[in-house]
Every structure is written in structure tokens, then in C-alpha cells.
C-alpha positions in Angstrom: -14.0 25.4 26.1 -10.9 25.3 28.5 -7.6 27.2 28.3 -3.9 26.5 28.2 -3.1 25.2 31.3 -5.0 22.1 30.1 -2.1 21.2 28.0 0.9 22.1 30.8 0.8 18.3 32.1 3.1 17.0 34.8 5.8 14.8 34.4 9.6 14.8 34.6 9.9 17.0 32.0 10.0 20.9 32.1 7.4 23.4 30.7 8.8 26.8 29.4 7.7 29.2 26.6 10.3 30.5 23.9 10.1 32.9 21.6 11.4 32.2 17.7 10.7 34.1 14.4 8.5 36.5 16.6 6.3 34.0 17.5 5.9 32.4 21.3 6.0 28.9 21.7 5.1 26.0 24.4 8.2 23.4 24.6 8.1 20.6 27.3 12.4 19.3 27.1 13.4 16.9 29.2 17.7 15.5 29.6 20.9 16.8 28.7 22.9 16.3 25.2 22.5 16.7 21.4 19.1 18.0 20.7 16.2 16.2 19.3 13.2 18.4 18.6 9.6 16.5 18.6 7.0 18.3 15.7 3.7 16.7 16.5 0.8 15.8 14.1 -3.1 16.0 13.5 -4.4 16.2 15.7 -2.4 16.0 18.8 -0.1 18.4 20.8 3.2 18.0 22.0 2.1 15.4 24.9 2.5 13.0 21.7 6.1 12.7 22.5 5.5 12.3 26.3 7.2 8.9 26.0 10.0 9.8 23.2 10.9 12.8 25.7 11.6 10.4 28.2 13.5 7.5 26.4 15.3 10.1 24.5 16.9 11.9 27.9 17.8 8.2 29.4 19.7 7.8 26.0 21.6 11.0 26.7 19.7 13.4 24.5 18.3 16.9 25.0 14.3 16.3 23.9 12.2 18.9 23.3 8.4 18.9 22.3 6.9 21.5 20.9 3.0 22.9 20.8 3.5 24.0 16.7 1.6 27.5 15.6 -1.7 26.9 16.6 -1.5 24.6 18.6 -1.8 23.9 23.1 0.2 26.9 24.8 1.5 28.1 21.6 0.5 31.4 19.7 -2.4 31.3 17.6 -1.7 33.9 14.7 -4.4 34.9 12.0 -1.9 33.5 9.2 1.3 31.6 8.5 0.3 28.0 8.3 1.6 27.2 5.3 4.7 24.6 5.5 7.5 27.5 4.6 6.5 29.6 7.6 6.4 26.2 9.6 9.5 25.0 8.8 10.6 28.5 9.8 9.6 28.4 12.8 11.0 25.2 13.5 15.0 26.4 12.7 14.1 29.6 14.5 12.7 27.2 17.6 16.0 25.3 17.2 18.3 28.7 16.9 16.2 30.2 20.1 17.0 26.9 22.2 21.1 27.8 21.7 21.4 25.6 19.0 22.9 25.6 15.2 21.5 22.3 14.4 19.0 19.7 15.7 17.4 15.6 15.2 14.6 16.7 13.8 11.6 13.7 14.7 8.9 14.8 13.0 5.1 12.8 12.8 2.4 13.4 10.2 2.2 17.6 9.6 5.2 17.7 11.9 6.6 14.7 9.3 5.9 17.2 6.5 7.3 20.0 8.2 10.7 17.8 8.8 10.9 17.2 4.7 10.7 20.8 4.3 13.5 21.8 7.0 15.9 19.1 5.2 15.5 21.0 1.8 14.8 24.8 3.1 16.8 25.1 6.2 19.3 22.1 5.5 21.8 23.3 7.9 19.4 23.5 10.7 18.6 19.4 10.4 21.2 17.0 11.3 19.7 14.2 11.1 15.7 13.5 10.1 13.2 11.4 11.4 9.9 11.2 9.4 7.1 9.3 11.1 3.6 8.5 9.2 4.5 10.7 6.6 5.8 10.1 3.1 8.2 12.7 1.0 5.7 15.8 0.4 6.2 15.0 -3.6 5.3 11.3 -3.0 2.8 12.2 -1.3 1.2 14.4 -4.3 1.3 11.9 -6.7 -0.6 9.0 -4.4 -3.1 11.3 -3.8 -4.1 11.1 -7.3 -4.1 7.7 -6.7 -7.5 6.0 -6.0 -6.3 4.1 -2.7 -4.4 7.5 -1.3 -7.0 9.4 -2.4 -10.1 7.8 -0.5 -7.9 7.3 2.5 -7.4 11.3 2.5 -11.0 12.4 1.6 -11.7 13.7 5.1 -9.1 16.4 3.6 -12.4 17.5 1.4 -14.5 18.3 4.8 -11.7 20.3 6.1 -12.0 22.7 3.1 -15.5 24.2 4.3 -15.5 27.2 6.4 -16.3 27.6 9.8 -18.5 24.0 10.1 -15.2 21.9 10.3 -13.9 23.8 13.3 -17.3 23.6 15.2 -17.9 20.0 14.2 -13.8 19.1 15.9 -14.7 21.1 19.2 -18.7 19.9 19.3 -20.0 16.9 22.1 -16.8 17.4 24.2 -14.1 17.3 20.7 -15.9 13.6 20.1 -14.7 13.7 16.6 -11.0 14.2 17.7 -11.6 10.7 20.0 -12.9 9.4 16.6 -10.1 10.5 14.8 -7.4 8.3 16.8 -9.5 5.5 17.5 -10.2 5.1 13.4 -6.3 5.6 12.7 -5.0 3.7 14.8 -4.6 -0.1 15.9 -7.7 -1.9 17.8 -7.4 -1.1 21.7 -5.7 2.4 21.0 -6.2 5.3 22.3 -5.9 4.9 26.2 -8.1 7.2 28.1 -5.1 9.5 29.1 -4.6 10.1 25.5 -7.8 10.5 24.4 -8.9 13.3 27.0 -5.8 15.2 26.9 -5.9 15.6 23.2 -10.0 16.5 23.6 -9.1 18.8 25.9 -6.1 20.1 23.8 -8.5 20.9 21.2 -11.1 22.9 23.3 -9.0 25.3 23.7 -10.3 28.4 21.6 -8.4 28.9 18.3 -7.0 25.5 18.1 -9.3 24.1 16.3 -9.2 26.8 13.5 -5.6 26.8 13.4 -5.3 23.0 12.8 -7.6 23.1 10.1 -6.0 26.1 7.9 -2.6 23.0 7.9 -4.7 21.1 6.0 -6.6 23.9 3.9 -3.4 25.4 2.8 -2.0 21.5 1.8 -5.2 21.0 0.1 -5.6 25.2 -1.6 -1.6 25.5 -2.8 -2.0 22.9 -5.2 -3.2 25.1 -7.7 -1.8 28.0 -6.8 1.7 29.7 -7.1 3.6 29.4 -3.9 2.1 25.5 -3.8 3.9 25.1 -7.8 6.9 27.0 -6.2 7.2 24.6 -3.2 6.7 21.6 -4.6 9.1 22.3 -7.6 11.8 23.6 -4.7 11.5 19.9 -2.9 12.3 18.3 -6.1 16.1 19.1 -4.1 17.4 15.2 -2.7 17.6 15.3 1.0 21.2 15.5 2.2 20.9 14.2 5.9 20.4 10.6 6.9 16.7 9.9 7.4 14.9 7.6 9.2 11.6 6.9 8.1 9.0 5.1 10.3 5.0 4.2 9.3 2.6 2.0 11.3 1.7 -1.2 9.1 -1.6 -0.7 9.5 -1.7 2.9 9.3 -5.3 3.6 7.1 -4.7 7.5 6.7 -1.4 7.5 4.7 -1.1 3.7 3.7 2.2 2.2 4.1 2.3 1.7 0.3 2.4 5.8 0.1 5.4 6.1 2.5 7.2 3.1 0.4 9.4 5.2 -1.9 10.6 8.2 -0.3 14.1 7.5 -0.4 14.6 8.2 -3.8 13.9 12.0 -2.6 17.1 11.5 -0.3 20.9 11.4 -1.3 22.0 10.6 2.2 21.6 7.5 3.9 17.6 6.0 4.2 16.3 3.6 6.8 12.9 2.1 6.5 11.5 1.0 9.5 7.7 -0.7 9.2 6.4 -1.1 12.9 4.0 -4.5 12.5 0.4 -3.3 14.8 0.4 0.6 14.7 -1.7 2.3 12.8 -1.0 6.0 12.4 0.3 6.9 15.6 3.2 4.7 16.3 5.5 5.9 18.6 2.4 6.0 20.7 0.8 2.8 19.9 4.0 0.6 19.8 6.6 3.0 21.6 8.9 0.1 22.3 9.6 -0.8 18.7 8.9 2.8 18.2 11.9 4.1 20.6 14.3 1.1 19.8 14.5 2.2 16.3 14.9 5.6 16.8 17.4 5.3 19.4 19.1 2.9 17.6 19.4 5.0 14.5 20.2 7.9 16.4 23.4 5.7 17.9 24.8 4.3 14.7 27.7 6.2 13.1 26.9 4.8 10.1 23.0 4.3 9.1 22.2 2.4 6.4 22.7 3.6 2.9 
């Protein structure tokens, strides 16, 4: 095991803890300007953005990266990882950092957690960046689909008790290296990224907290607050979103993210980056970064 400081990594950005919806949580920000808040994904911390935080602050922009519940230098409560209290946290991150309203850049989970903001806390999200993540409703209905659905079955393992977590943390968190290298292009992960996230995930709790993401995805669907949910995203999307997937992401295919915009009312940008797989504003972060920026600069994105 290892502890927190494992995940405070130097660079020209600052580290800080801030408090939001009585919660405590780790944000690295770099620059000055409108603020663009990173949600990382599975299964990653916020050194995912470590290139995003600096392109973003040359572009003028106030980014800040943040280790979600759970997760690096964050707390690590008993409960609240379903995608309500998530979102929740998020507009209370973005309310604690001085803020009415945010970019909100969100990849995988942090993706789902940026669809929910835009229909829970619409006034929070000015404008929304989904990356390797499809509409949450899309996203339920190509699951039942038998391409989705065999590209998700590691979803299945992640129900067990207590086994997941020790398999994630066992032989140094070797399945976490396997994780990115199968979702991802050839070539990908450098080392950097691969021991920084195995270390990430070493630290006690982190492990356990990731998982119950997934276990409550998987567990609401039959239940009443997952019926409740999904019925209160049926509501279009009213901020212009940018949605970005790897074309040869294997975990949510690119035909699952194809779609989404007819859950948004504002104006919808597809961006497909051609040789990332799931992660690519790491594995391509300059097509990655020049379509972000360049969204983020036009007055008028597309409709």
C-alpha cells in the first residue's frame, strides 16, 4: 500500500484541498480565467488531465482537476457514489472554488457525471465536454445490445464483493496496468502513466470506492432511485456540448457514443479522434486539446 502524497505530483500546477457539500477534496488548478473543471474516469485520478491543465492555462483558462470521492487525496466516505451525490459534489466543488458556473470536461464516470450536472444542476454547467462517454440513456439501451454488452462485461466482475477490490490492488495494481493497456491504442500507456495510476490505486480505500461507481451503475437499474434517474435525464441538455470518443475505443465503442445529441437541445459537436482508444486526451492530446480549445473559443459551436 502507499498513501496520499503518492498522488500530489509536481508540476506547474498547484495542489490544494477544498471543501464542498461537506466533503474534502484534492484539486491540482493551474492559470487564470473562466473555469474549466477536469472529472476524471476509471480508473485514473486527476493526473489524467496533467496535460489539459496545462494547454487549458496557456489558452487563458482557470483549470482545475479534481481527485472525485474516492478517489487520490480526496475523502473516501462509506456511501454516496451514486451519480446524484456525484454530480453534487461537482456544483458544490465549482461553488467552493468562487464560482456560479463552470466548462465542465468530463471523461468516462467523470463523462457521466458531466450528463448528469447538465440536467440536475443546469445552472452550474456552462458549457459540457463529454469524453468516452455516451448520454447515460444511450448508454442503457446499448448495453442491451450484444456488441455494448460484451465490451462492458468486466462490469459483471465488479458486482462481487470484496474479491474485485483485492484483485485491482494485488501484484503491485497489475490489473489497473492491464486496464489501460487493453483500452487503449498500441504503444499506450507510457511508464509515467502507468505507475502513477498503480500507485494511485494502492492507496487504501481507493480501490473500494472505485468499484461501488460501477456497482451502483450496474445495482440502480432495477431499483427505484436508478428508474427515478434515468426517467429525470429523459430532460434535453440545454448547454452546448462537445462530445469526444477515441475511434478505437473497445470499452464504450464509438457506435455507443454516435447518437447522443438527440439527448441535447443546445448546440452538439462530434469530434471522433482517429488512434485513441479510450483514453484520448491522453493518447492523442494534440487532436485531443485542439478540439477542445477550439470549441471552447468559438462563439458559436455547431448546431
Amino acid at each position: 500500500m502507499t498513501d496520499e502524497s503518492a498522488v500530489l505530483i509536481d508540476g506547474p500546477w498547484t495542489h490544494r484541498t477544498v471543501s464542498a457539500a461537506g466533503t474534502r477534496f484534492h484539486i491540482a488548478e493551474a492559470g487564470e480565467g473562466p473555469l474549466v473543471l477536469l472529472l476524471h474516469g476509471f480508473p485514473q485520478f486527476w493526473w489524467s488531465w496533467h496535460g489539459q491543465l496545462t494547454a487549458l492555462a496557456d489558452a487563458g483558462y482557470r483549470a482545475v482537476a479534481v481527485d472525485l470521492r474516492g478517489y487520490g487525496a480526496s475523502d473516501k466516505p462509506p456511501r454516496g457514489y451514486d451519480l446524484i451525490t456525484l454530480a453534487s459534489d461537482a456544483a458544490g466543488l465549482i461553488r467552493a472554488l468562487g464560482e456560479a458556473e463552470a466548462v465542465v470536461v468530463g471523461h468516462s464516470t467523470g463523462g457521466m457525471l458531466g450528463w448528469t450536472m447538465a440536467v440536475y444542476f443546469p445552472k452550474t454547467v456552462r458549457r459540457l465536454a463529454a469524453v468516452s462517454m455516451p448520454h447515460p440513456r444511450r448508454l442503457r439501451s446499448a448495453v442491451l445490445a450484444r456488441g455494448q454488452g460484451w465490451a462492458s462485461r468486466h462490469l459483471l466482475g465488479f458486482q462481487l464483493p470484496v474479491v474485485p477490490e483485492r484483485r485491482l490492488v494485488a501484484d503491485d495494481a497489475e490489473q489497473i496496468a492491464a486496464m489501460l493497456r487493453a483500452w487503449s491504442r498500441p504503444g499506450w500507456p507510457d511508464p509515467e502513466t502507468e505507475r502513477n495510476c498503480r500507485d494511485a490505486f494502492r492507496i487504501p480505500g481507493v480501490a473500494h470506492s472505485s468499484l461501488e461507481y460501477h456497482r451502483w451503475l450496474f445495482r440502480s437499474q432495477a431499483r427505484p432511485d436508478g428508474r427515478r434517474y434515468m426517467r429525470r435525464m429523459r430532460r434535453p441538455v440545454s448547454v452546448p456540448t462537445l462530445h469526444v470518443h477515441g475511434a478505437l475505443d473497445p470499452v464504450v465503442l464509438p457506435e455507443t457514443a454516435r447518437g447522443s445529441g438527440r439527448y441535447v437541445e443546445a448546440p452538439y459537436r462530434w469530434r471522433m479522434i482517429e488512434g485513441a482508444g479510450h483514453f484520448p486526451h491522453q493518447e492523442r492530446p494534440e487532436l485531443f486539446d485542439s478540439a477542445l480549445i477550439g470549441w471552447l473559443t468559438d462563439p458559436e459551436p455547431d448546431r
